[in-house]
C-alpha positions as MATLAB code, in Angstrom:
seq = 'XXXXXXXXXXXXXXXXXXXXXXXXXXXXXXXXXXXXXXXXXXXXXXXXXXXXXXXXXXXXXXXXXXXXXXXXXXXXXXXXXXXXXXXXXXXXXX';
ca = [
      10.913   -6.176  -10.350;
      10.077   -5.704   -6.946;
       7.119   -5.659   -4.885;
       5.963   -4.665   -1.547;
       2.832   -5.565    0.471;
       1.538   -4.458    3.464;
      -1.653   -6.196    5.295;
      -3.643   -4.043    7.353;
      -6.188   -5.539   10.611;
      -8.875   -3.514   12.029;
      -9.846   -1.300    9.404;
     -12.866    0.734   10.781;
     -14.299    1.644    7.431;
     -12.947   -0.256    4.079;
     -15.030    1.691    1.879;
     -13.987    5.429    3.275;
     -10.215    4.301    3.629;
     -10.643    2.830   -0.629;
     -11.916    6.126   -1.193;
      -8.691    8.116    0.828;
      -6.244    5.546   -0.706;
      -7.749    5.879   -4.657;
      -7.829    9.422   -4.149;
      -4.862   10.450   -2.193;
      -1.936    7.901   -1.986;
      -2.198    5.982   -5.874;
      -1.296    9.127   -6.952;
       1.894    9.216   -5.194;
       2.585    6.015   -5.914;
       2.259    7.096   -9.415;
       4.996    9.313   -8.791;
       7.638    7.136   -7.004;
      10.726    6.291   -9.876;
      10.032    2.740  -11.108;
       6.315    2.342  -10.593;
       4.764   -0.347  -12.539;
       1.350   -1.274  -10.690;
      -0.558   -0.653   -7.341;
      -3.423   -2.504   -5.919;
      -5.615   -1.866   -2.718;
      -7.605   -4.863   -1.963;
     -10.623   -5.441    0.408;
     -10.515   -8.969    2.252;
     -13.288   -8.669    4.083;
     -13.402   -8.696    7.682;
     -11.541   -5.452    8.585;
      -8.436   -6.452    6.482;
      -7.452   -4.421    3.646;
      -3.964   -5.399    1.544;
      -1.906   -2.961   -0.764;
       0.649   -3.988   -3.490;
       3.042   -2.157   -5.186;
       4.925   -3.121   -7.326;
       8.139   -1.147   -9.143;
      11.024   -1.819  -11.487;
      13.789   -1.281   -8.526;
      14.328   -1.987   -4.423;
      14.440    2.240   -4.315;
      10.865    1.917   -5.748;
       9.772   -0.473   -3.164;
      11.561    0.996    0.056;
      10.137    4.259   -1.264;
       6.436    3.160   -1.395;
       7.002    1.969    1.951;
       8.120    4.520    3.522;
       5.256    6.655    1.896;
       2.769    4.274    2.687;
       3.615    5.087    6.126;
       3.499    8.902    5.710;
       0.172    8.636    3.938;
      -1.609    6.280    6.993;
      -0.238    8.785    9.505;
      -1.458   11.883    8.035;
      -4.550   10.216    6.468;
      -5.666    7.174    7.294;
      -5.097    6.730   11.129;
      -8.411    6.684   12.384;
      -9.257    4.028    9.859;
      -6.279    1.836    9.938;
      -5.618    1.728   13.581;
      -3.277   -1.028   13.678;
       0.481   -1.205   12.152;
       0.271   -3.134    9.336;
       2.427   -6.372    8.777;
       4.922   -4.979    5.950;
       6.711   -7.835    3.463;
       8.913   -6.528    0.402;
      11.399   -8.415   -1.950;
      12.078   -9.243   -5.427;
       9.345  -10.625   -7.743;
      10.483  -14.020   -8.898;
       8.002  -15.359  -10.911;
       4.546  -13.343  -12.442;
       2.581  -14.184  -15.305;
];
């Protein structure tokens, strides 16, 4: 498996961007080949962090690349900053 996370500063309103991601970009994750799990998570403090997670490096380089497509279009106002973007293979889970 494979996962990718991506840590977002300075969001401007956590509960309106939850809303845009649950609504609008889980469902494409839902559609990228490999998809096992996606989380959006509030940290408090105007950081928000997303994980995906898929079967395959395609999966992950995909959800990236959409997750970038999705802020732009979407989310920009909200997520103002670029987010810090780590991916790799999942080595240990329970």
């Amino acid at each position: 498996m494979y996962a990718a996370v991506r840590r977002y500063e300075g969001v401007t309103d956590s509960a309106e961007a939850a809303r845009l991601v649950n609504e609008g970009f889980v469902p494409l994750m839902r559609q990228v080949s490999g998809f096992v799990a996606y989380y959006w998570i509030d940290a408090g403090g105007g950081v928000m962090v997303s994980t995906s997670v898929f079967r395959d490096r395609a999966g992950a380089e995909e959800s990236i690349s959409r997750a970038a497509d999705f802020v732009r279009d979407n989310l920009a106002a909200l997520l103002p900053n670029p987010p810090e973007v780590v991916a790799g293979e999942v080595v240990a889970s329970a």
